[in-house]
KOLGU-4560 file (N, C-alpha, C; in nm, 3 decimals, padded with zeros to 5 digits):
<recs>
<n_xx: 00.321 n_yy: -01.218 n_zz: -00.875 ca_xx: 00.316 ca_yy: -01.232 ca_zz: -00.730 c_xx: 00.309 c_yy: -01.094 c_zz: -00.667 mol: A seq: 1 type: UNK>
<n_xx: 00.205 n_yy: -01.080 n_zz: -00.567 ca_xx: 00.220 ca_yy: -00.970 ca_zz: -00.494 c_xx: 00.322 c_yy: -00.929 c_zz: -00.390 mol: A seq: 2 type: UNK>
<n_xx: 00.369 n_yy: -00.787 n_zz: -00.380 ca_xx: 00.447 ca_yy: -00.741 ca_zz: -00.285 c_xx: 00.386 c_yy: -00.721 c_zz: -00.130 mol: A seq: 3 type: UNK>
<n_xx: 00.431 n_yy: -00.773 n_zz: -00.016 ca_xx: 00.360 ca_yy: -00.766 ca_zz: 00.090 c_xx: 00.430 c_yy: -00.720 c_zz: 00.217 mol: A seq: 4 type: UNK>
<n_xx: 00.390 n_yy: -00.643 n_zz: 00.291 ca_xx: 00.492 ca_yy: -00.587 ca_zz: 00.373 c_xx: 00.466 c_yy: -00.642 c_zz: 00.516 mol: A seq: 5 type: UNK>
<n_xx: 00.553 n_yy: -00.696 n_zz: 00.593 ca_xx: 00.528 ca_yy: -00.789 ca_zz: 00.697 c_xx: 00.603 c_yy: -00.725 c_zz: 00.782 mol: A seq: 6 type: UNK>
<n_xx: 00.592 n_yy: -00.751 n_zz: 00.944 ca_xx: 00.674 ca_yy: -00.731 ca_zz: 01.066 c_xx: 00.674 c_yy: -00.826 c_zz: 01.160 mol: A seq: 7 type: UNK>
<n_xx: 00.786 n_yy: -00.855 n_zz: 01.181 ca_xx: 00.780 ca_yy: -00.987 ca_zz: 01.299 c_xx: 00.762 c_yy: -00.929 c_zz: 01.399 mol: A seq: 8 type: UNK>
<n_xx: 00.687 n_yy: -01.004 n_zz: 01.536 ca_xx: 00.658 ca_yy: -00.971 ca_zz: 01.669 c_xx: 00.778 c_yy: -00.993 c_zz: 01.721 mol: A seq: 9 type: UNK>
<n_xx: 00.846 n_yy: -01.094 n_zz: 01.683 ca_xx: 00.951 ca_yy: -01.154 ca_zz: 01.774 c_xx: 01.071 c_yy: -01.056 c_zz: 01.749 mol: A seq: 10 type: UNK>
<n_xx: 01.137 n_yy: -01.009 n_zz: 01.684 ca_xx: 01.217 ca_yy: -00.958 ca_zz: 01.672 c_xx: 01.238 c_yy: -00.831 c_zz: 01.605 mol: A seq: 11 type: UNK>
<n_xx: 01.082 n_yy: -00.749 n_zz: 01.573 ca_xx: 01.086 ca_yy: -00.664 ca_zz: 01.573 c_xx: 01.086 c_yy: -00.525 c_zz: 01.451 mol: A seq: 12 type: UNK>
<n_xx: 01.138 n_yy: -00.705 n_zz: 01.308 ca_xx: 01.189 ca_yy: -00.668 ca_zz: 01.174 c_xx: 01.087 c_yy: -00.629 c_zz: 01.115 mol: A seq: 13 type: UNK>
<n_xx: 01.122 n_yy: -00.513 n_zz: 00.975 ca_xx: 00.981 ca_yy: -00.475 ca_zz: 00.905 c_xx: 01.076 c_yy: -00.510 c_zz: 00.769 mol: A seq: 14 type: UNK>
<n_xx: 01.003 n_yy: -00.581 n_zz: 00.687 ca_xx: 01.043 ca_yy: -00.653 ca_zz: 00.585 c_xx: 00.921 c_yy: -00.666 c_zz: 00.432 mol: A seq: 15 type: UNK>
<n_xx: 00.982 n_yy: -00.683 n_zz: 00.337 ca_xx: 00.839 ca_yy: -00.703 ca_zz: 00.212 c_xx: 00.935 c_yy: -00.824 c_zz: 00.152 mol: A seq: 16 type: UNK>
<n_xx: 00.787 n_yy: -00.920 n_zz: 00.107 ca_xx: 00.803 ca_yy: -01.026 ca_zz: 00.054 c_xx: 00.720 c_yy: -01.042 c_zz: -00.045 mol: A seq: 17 type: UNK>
<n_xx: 00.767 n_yy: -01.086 n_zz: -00.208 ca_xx: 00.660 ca_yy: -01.182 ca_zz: -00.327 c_xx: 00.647 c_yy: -01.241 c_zz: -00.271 mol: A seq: 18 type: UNK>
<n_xx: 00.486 n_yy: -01.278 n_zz: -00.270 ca_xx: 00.455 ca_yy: -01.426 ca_zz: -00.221 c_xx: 00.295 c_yy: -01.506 c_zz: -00.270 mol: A seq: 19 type: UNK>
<n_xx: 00.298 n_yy: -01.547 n_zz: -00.279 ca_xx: 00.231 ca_yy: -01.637 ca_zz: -00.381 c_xx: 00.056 c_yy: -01.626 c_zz: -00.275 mol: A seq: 20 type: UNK>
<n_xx: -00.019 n_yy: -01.689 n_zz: -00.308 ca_xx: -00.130 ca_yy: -01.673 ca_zz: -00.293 c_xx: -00.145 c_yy: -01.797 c_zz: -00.207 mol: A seq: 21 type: UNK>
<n_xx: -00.140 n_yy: -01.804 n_zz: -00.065 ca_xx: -00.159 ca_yy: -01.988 ca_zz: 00.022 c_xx: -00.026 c_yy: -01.976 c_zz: 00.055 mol: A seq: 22 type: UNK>
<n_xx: 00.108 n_yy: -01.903 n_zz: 00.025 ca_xx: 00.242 ca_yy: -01.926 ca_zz: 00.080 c_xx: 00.206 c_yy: -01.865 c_zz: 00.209 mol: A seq: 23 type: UNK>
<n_xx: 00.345 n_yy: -01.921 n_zz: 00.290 ca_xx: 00.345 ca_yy: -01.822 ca_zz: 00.406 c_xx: 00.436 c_yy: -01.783 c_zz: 00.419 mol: A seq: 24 type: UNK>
<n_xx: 00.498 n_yy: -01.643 n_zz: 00.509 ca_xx: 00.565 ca_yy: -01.560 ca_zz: 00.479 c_xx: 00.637 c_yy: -01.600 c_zz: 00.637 mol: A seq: 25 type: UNK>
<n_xx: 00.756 n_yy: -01.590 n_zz: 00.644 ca_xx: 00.852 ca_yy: -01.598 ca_zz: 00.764 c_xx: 00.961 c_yy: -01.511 c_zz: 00.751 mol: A seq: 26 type: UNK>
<n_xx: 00.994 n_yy: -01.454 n_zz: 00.872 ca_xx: 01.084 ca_yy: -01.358 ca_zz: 00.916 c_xx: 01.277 c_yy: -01.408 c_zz: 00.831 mol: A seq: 27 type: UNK>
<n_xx: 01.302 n_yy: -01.300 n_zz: 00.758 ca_xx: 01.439 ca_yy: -01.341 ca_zz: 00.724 c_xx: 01.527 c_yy: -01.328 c_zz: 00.809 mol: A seq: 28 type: UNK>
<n_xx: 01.491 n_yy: -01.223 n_zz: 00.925 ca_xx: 01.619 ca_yy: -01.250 ca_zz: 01.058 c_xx: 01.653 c_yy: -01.383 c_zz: 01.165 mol: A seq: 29 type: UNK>
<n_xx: 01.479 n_yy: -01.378 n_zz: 01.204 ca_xx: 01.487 ca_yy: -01.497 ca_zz: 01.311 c_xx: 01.435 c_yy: -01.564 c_zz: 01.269 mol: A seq: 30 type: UNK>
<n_xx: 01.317 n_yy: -01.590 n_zz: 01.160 ca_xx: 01.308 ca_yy: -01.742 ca_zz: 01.056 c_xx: 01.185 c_yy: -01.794 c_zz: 01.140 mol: A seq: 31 type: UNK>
<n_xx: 01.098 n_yy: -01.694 n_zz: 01.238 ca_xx: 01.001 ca_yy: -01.737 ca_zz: 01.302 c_xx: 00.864 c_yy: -01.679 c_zz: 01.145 mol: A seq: 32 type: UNK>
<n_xx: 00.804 n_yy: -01.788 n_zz: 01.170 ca_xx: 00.645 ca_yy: -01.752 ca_zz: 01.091 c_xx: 00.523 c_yy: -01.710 c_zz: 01.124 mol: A seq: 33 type: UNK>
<n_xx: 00.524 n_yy: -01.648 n_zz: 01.286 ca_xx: 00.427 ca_yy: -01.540 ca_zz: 01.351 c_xx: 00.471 c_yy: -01.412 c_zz: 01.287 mol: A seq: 34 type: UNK>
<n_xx: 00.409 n_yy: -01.374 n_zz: 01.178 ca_xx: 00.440 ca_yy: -01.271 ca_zz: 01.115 c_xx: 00.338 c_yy: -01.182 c_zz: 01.077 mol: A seq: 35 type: UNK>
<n_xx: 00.305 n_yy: -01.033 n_zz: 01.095 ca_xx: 00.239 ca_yy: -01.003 ca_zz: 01.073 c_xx: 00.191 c_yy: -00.885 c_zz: 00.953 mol: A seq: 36 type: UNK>
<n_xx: 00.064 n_yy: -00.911 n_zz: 00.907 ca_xx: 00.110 ca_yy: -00.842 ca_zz: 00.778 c_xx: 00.053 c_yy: -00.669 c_zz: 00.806 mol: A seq: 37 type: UNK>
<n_xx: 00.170 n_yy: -00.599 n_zz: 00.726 ca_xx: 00.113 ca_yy: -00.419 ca_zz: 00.742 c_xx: 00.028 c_yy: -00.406 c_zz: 00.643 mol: A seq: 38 type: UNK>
<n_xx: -00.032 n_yy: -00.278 n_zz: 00.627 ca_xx: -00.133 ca_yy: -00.225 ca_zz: 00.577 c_xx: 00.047 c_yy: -00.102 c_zz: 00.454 mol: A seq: 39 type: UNK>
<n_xx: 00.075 n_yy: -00.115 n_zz: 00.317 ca_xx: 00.100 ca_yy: -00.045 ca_zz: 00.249 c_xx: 00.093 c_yy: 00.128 c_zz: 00.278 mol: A seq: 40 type: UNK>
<n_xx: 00.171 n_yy: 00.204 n_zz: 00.309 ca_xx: 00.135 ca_yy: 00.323 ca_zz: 00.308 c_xx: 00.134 c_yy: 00.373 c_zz: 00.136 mol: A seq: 41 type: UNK>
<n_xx: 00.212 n_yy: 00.344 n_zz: 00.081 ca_xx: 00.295 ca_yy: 00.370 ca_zz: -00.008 c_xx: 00.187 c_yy: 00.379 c_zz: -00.182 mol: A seq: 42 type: UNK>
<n_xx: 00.085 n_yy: 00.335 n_zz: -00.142 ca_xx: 00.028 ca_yy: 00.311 ca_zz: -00.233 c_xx: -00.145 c_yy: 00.296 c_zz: -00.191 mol: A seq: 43 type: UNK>
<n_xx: -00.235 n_yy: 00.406 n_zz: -00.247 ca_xx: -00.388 ca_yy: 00.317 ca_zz: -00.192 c_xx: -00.407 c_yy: 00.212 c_zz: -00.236 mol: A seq: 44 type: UNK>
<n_xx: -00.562 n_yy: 00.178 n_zz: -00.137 ca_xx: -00.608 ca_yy: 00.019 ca_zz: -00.179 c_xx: -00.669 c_yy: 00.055 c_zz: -00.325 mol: A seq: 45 type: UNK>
<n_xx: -00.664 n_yy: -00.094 n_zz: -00.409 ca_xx: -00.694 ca_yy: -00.052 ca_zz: -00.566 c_xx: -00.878 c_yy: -00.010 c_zz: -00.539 mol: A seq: 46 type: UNK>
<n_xx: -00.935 n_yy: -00.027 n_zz: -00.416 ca_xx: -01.060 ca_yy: -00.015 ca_zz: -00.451 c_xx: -01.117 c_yy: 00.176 c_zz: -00.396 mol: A seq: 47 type: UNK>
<n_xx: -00.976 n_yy: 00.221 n_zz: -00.361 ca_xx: -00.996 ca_yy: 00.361 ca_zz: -00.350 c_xx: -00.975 c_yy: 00.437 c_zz: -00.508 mol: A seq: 48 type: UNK>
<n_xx: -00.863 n_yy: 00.373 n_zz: -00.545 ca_xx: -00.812 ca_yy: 00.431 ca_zz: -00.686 c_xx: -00.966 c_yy: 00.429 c_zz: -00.763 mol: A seq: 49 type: UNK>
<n_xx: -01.020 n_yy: 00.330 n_zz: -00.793 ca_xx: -01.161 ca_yy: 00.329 ca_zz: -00.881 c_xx: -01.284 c_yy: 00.402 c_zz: -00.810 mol: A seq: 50 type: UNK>
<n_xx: -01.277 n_yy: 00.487 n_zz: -00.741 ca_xx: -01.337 ca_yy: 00.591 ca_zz: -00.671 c_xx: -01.350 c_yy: 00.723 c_zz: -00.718 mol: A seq: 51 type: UNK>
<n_xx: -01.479 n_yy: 00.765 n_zz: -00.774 ca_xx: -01.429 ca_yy: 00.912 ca_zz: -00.835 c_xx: -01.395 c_yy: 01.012 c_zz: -00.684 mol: A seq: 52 type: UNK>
<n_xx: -01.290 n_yy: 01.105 n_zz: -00.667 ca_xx: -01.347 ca_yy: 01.200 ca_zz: -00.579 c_xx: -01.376 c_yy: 01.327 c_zz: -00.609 mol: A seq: 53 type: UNK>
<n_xx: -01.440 n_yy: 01.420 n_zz: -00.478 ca_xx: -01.517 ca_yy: 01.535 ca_zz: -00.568 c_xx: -01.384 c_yy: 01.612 c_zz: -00.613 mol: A seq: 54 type: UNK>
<n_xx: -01.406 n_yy: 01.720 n_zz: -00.703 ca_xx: -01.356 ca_yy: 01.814 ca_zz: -00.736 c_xx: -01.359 c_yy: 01.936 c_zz: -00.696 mol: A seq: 55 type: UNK>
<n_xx: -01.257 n_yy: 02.010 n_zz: -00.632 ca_xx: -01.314 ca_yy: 02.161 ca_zz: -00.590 c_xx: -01.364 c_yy: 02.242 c_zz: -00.670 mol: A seq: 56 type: UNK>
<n_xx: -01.400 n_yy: 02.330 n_zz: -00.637 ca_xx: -01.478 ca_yy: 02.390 ca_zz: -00.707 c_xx: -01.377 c_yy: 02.542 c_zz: -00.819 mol: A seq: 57 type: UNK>
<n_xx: -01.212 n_yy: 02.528 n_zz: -00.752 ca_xx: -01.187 ca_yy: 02.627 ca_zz: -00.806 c_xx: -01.079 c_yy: 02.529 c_zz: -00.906 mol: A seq: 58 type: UNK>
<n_xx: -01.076 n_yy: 02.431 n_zz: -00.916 ca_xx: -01.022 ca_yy: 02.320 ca_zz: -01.015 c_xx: -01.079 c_yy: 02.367 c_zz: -01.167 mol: A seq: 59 type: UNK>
<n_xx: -01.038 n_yy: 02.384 n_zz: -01.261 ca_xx: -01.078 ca_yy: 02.354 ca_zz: -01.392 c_xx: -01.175 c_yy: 02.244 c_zz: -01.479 mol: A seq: 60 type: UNK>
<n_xx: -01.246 n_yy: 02.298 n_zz: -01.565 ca_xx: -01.277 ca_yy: 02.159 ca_zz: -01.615 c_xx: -01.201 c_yy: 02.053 c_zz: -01.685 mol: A seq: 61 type: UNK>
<n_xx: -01.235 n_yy: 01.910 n_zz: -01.648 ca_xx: -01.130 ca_yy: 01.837 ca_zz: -01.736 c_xx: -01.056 c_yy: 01.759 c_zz: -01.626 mol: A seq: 62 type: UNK>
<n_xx: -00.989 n_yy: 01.681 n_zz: -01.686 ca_xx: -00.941 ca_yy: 01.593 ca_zz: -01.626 c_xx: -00.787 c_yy: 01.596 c_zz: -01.585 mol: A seq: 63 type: UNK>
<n_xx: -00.689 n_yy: 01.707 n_zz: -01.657 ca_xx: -00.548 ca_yy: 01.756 ca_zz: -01.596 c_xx: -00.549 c_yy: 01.825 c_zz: -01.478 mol: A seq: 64 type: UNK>
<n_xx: -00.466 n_yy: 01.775 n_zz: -01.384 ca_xx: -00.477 ca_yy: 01.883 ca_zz: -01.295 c_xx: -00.406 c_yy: 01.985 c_zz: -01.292 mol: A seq: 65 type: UNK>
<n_xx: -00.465 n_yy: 02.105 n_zz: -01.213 ca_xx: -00.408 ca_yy: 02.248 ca_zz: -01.230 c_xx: -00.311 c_yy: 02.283 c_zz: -01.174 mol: A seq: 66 type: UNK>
<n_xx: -00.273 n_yy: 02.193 n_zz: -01.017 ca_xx: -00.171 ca_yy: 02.275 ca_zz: -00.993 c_xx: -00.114 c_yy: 02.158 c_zz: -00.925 mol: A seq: 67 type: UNK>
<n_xx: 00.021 n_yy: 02.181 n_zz: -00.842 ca_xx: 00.112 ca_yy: 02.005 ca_zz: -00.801 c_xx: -00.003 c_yy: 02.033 c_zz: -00.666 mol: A seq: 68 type: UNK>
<n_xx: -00.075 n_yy: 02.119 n_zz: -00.586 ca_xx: -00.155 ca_yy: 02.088 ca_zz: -00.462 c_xx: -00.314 c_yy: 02.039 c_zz: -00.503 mol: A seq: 69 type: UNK>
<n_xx: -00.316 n_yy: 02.013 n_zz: -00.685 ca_xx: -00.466 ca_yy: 02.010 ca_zz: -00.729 c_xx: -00.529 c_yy: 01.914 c_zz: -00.646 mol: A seq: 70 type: UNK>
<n_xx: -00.693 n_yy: 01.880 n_zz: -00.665 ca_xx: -00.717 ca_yy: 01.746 ca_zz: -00.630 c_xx: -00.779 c_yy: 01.691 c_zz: -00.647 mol: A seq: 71 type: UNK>
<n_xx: -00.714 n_yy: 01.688 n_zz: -00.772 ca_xx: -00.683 ca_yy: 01.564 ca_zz: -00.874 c_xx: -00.588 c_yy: 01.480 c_zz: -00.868 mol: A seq: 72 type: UNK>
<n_xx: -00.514 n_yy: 01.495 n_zz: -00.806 ca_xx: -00.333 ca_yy: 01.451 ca_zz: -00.778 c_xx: -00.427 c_yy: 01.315 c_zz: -00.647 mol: A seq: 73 type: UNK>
</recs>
């Protein structure tokens, strides 16, 4: 089951829920189901991850990166 991060209008809560694929997701404070879903900061979308991006030019060859600001990271 996926992790999903929701905020109620009504009351304001920011909350994450497993939830199944056709479930619906309702607020654990006020138990209303106008809920709306966030966008993950925490993690890219999987269809960025399968994205090559470029490499600078003062990066190394290869696939480790060189430094913790590489970008490759």
């Amino acid at each position: 089951m996926p992790l999903f991060e929701f905020r109620c209008p009504t009351c304001a809560h920011d909350f994450e829920l497993l939830i199944r694929t056709g479930d619906r997701a309702a607020c654990p404070e006020c138990g209303t189901a106008t809920v709306e879903k966030l966008f993950s900061e925490t993690a890219p979308p999987a269809a960025a991850m399968n994205r090559s991006l470029p490499v600078a030019s003062a990066c190394p060859p290869g696939d480790a990166p060189c430094s913790p600001t590489c970008c490759r990271l």
